[in-house]
KOLDOMAR-240342 format. One record per residue (C-alpha): residue number from 1; x, y, z. Coordinates in nm, 2 decimals. Each point is the difference from the previous one (the first is absolute). Layout:
<atoms>
+-----+--------+--------+--------+
:  nr :     xx :     yy :     zz :
+-----+--------+--------+--------+
: NUM :      X :      Y :      Z :
...
+-----+--------+--------+--------+
</atoms>
This chain:
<atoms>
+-----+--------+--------+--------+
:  nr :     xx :     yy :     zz :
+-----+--------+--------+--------+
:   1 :  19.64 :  28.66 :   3.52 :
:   2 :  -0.37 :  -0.01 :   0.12 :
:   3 :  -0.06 :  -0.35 :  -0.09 :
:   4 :   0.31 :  -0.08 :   0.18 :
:   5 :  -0.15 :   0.19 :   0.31 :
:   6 :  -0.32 :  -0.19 :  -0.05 :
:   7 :   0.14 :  -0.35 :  -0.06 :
:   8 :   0.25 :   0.06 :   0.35 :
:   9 :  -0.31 :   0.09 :   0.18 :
:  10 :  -0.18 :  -0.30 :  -0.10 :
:  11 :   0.26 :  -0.20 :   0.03 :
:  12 :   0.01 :   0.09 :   0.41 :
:  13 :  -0.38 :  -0.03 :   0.03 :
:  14 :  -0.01 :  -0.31 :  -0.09 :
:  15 :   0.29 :  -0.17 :   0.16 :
:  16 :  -0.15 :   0.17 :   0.33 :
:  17 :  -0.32 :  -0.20 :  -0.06 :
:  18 :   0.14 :  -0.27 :  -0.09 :
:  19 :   0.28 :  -0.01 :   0.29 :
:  20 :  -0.33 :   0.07 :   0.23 :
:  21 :  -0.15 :  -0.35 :  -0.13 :
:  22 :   0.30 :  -0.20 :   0.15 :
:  23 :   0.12 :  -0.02 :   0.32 :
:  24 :   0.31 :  -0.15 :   0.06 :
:  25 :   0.06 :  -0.24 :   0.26 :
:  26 :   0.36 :  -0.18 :   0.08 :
:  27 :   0.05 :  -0.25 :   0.28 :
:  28 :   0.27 :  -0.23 :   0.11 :
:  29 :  -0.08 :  -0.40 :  -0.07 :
:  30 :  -0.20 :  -0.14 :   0.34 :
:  31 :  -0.09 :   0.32 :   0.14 :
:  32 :  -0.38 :   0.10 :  -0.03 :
:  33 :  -0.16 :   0.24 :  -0.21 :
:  34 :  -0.32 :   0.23 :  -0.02 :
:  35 :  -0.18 :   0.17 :  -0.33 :
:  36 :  -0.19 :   0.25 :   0.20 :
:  37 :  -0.31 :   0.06 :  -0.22 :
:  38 :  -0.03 :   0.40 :  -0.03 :
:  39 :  -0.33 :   0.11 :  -0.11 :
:  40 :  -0.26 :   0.20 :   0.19 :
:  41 :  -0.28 :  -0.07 :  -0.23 :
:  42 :   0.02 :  -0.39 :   0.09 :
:  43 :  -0.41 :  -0.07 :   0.13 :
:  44 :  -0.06 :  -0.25 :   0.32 :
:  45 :  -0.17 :  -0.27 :  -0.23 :
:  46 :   0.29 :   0.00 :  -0.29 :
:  47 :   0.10 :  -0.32 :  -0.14 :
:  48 :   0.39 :  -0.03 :  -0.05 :
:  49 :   0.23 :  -0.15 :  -0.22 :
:  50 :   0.36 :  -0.05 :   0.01 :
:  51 :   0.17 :  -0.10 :  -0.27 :
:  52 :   0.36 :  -0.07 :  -0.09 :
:  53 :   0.26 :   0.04 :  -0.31 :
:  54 :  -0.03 :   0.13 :  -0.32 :
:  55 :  -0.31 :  -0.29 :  -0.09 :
:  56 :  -0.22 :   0.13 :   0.31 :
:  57 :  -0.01 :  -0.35 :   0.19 :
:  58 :  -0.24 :   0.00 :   0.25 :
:  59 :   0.15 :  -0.05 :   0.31 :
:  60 :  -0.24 :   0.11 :   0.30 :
:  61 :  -0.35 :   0.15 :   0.03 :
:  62 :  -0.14 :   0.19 :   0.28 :
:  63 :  -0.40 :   0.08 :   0.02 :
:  64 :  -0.03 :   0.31 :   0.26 :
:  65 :  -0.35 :  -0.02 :   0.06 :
:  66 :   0.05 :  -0.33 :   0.19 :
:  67 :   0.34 :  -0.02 :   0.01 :
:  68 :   0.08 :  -0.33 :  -0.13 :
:  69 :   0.32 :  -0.03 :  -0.15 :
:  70 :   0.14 :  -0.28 :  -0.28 :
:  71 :   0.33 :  -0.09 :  -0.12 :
:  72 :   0.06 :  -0.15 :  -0.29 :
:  73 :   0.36 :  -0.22 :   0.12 :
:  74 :  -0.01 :  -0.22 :  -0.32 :
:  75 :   0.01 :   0.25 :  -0.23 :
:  76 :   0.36 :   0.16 :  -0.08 :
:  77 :   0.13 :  -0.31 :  -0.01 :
:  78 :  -0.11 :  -0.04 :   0.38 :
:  79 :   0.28 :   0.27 :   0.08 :
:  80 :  -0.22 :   0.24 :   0.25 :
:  81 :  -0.09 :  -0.39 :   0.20 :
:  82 :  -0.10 :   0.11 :   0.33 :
:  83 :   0.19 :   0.31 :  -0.01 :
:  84 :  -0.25 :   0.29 :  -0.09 :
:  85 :  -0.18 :   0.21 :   0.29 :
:  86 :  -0.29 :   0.21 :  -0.07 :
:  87 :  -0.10 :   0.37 :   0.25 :
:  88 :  -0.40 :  -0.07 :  -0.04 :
:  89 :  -0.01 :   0.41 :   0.09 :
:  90 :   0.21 :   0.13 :  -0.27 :
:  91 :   0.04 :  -0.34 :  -0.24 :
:  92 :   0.40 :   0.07 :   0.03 :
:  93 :   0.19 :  -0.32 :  -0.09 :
:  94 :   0.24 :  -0.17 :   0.22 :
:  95 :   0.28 :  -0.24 :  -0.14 :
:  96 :   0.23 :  -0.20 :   0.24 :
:  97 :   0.31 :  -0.14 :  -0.01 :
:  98 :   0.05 :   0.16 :  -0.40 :
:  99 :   0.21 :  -0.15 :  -0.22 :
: 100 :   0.21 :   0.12 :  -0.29 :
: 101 :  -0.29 :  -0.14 :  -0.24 :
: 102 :  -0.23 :   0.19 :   0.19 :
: 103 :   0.09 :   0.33 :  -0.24 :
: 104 :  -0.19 :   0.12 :  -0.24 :
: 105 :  -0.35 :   0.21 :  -0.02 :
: 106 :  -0.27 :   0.03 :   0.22 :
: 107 :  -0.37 :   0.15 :  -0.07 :
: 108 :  -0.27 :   0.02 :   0.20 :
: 109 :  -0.38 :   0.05 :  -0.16 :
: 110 :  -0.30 :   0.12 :   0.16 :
: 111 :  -0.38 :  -0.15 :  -0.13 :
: 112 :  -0.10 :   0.33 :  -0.08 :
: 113 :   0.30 :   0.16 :  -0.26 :
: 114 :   0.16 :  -0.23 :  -0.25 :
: 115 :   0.35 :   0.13 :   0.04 :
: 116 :   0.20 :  -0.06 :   0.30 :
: 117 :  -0.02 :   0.18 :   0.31 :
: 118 :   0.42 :  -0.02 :   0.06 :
: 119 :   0.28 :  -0.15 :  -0.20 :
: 120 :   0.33 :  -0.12 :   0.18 :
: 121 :   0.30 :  -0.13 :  -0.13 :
: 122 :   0.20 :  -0.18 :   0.26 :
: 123 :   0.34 :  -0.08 :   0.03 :
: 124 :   0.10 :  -0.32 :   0.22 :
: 125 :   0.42 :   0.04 :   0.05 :
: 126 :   0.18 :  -0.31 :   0.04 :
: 127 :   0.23 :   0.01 :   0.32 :
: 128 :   0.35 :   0.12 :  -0.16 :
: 129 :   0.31 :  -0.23 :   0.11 :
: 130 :   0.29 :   0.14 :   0.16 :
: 131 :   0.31 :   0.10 :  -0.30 :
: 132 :   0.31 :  -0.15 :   0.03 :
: 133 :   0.32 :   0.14 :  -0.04 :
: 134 :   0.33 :  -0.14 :  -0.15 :
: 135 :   0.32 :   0.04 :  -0.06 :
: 136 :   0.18 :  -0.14 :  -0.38 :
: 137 :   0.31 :   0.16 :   0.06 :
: 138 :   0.32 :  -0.19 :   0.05 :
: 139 :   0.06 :  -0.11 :   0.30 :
: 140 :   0.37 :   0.04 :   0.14 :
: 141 :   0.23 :  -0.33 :  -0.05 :
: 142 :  -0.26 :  -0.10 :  -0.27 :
: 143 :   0.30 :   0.06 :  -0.32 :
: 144 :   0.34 :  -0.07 :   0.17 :
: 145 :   0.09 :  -0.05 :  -0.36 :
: 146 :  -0.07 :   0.37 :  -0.14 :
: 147 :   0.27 :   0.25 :   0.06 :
: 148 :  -0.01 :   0.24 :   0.22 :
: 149 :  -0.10 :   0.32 :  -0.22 :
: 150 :  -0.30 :  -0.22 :  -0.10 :
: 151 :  -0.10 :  -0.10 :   0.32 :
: 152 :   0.01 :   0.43 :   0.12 :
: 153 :  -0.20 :   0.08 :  -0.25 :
: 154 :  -0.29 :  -0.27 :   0.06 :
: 155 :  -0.06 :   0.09 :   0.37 :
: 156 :  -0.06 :   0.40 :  -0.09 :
: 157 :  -0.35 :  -0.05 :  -0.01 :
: 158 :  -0.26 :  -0.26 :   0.19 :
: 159 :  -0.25 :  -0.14 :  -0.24 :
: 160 :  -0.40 :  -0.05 :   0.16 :
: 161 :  -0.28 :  -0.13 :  -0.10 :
: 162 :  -0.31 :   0.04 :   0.15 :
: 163 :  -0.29 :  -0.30 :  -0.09 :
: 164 :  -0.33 :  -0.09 :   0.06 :
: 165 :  -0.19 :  -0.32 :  -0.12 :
: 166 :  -0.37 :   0.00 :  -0.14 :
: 167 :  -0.09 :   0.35 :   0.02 :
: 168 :  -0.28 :   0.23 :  -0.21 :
: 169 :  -0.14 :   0.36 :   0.00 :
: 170 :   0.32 :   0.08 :   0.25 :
: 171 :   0.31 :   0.24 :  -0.07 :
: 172 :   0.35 :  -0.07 :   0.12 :
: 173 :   0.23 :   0.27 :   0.09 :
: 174 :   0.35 :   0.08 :   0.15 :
: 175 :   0.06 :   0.25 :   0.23 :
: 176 :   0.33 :   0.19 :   0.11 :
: 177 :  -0.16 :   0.17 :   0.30 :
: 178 :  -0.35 :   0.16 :  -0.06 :
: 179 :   0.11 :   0.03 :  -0.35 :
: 180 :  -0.14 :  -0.24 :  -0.28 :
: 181 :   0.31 :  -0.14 :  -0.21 :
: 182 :  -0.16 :  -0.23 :  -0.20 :
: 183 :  -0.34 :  -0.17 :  -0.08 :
: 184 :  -0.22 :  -0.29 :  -0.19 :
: 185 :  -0.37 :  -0.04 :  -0.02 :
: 186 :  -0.24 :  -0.29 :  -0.09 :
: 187 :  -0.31 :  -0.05 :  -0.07 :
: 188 :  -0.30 :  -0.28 :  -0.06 :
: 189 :   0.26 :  -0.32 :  -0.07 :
: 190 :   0.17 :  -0.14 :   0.35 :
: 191 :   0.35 :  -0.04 :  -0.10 :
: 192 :   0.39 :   0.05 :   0.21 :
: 193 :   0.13 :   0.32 :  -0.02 :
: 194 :   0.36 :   0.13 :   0.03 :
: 195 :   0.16 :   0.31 :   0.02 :
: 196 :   0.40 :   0.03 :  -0.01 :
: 197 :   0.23 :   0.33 :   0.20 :
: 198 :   0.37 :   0.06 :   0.06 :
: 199 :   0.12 :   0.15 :   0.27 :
: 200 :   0.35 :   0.07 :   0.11 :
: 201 :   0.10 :  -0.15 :   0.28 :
: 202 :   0.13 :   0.18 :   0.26 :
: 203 :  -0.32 :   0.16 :  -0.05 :
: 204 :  -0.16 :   0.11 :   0.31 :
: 205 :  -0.36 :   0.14 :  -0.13 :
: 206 :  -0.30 :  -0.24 :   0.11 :
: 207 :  -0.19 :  -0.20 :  -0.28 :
: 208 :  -0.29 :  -0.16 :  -0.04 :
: 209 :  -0.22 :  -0.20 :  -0.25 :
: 210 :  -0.38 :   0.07 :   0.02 :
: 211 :  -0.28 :  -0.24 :  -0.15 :
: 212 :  -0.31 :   0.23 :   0.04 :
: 213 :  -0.38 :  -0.06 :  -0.17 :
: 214 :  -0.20 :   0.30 :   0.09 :
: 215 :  -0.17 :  -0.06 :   0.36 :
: 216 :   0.34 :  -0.18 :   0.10 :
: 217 :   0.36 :  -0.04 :  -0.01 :
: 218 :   0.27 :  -0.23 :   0.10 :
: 219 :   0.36 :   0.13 :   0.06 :
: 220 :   0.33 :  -0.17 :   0.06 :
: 221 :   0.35 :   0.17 :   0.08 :
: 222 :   0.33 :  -0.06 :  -0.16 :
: 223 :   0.16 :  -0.20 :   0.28 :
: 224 :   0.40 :   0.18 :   0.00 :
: 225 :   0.11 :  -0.33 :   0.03 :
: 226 :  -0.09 :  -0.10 :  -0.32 :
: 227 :   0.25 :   0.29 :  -0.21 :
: 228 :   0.36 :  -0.07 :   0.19 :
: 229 :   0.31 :   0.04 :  -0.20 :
: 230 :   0.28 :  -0.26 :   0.08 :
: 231 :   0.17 :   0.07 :   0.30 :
: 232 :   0.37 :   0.00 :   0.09 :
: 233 :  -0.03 :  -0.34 :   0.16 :
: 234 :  -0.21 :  -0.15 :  -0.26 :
: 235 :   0.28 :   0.11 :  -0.25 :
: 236 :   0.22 :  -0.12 :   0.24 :
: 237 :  -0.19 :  -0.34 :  -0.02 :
: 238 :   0.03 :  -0.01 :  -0.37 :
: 239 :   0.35 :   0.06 :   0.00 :
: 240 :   0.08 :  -0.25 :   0.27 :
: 241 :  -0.23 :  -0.28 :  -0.17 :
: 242 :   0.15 :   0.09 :  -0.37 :
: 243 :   0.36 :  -0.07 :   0.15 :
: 244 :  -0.08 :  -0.29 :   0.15 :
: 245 :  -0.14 :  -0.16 :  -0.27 :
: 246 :   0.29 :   0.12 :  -0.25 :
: 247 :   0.23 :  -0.18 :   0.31 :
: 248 :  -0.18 :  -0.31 :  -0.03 :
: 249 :  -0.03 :  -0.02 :  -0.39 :
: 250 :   0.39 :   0.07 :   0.02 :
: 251 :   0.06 :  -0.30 :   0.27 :
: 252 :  -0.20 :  -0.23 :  -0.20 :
: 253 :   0.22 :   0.07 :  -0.32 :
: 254 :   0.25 :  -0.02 :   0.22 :
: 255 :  -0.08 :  -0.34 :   0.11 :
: 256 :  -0.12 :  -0.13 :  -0.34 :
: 257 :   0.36 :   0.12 :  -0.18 :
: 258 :   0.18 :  -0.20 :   0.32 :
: 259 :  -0.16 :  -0.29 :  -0.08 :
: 260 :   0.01 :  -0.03 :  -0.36 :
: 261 :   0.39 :   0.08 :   0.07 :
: 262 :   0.01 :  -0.34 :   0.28 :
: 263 :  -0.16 :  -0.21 :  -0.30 :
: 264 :   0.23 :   0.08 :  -0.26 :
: 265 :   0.29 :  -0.01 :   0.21 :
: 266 :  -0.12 :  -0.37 :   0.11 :
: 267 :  -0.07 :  -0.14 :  -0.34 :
: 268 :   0.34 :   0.13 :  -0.13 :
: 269 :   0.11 :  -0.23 :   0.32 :
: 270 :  -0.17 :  -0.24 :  -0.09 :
: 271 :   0.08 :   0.01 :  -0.42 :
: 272 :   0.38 :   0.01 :   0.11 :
: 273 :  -0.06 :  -0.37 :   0.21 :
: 274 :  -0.15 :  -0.15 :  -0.25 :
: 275 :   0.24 :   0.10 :  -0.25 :
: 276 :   0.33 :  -0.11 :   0.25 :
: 277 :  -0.22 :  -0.35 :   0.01 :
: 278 :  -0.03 :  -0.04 :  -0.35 :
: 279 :   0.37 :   0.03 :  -0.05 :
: 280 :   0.13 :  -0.25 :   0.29 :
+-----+--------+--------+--------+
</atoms>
């Protein structure tokens, strides 16, 4: 029971060290971003380096004492090109315009210690699209040929789908109000995503599908247009269109049987003369 104490205790020392060393950082893609260098022991004539991702590529270099600032825009893969800033009082780094492969770790170093001085792990969001919302039910007049107890029982409920294209780290949710129905998360890969719901129509409660990443969100409302039941007039419609096609299938029958009857009556005619002929 007392190594179990011990062990917890550790355990909650050292992830607050730990989550000390790294300061997160999110950002949306083309906004601007500052790692605010926090250390009160930094001298006047300090030498610092910034370096980025888990292989500590040099990136910029600051010297203090005169300050003269570098950057290095050919190294990760020339990504930082003319896009780094650098505060010559505090050595904070500035990066423009950020872009989703902007991400990853961030360590500055001072001449005099040989660990860093901050860590930051930022997090560039792509700009989410806006979700889309369909409708797969059966639309009315779509099956004139199902019978009519079918046809009742497929426009109970609306079928939706809500989609977006070429999403990561984002979650996709319905909503019947303020309350969450439903929800999907990604992360890392950009793929589509898709969440199905069924509502009754006649339903008069407000929904809504939400794409959200955590500093942002995009939301798009179930139009009521989108879940109608057939109308009286649209049945109507059906009914009206299904008889006159029936009418027309029965007049060209109708037509067809008339005129195969004119033909035969014409070549008996016809049989009958040739036959009265043959005998005179």
């Amino acid at each position: 029971m007392f190594e179990n104490f011990i062990f917890i205790c550790l355990s909650w020392s050292l992830a607050g060290v730990f989550g000390d060393e790294v300061k997160s950082e999110s950002v949306m893609e083309g906004d601007s971003v500052t790692l605010h260098i926090n250390d009160p022991d930094i001298q006047k004539d300090d030498r610092m380096l910034w370096r980025f991702g888990h292989n500590n590529i040099l990136i910029a270099k600051i010297n203090r004492k005169n300050n003269n600032s570098i950057f290095y825009d050919d190294n990760a893969d020339g990504r930082f090109r003319c896009r780094l800033k650098l505060d010559h009082q505090t050595g904070s780094l500035s990066i423009t315009n950020t872009r989703t492969i902007d991400s990853g770790l961030y360590k500055v170093y001072s001449s005099r210690r040989e660990t860093p001085l901050n860590t930051f792990n930022l997090t560039v969001y792509a700009h989410l699209p806006i979700p889309v919302i369909s409708s797969n039910s059966s639309h009315c007049c779509s099956s004139s040929s199902s019978s009519s107890s079918s046809s009742s029982s497929s426009q109970q409920n609306c079928s939706l789908l809500c989609s977006v294209l070429n999403v990561s780290d984002v979650t996709l949710s319905w909503f019947k109000g303020n309350s969450l129905l439903s929800s999907i998360s990604v992360s890392d890969l950009s793929i589509s995503l898709s969440l199905p719901l069924e509502v009754e129509y006649q339903d008069n409660n407000t929904y809504s599908c939400v794409l959200n990443n955590p500093i942002s969100n995009q939301t798009t409302h179930l139009d009521t247009e989108l879940c109608q039941p057939c109308s009286e007039v649209c049945i109507l419609c059906c009914g009206s269109t299904e008889a006159v096609i029936r009418l027309a299938l029965s007049a060209l029958v109708g037509v067809a049987t008339v005129a195969v009857l004119v033909y035969d009556i014409r070549a008996r005619s016809l049989q009958m003369k040739a036959n009265i002929n043959i005998i005179h």
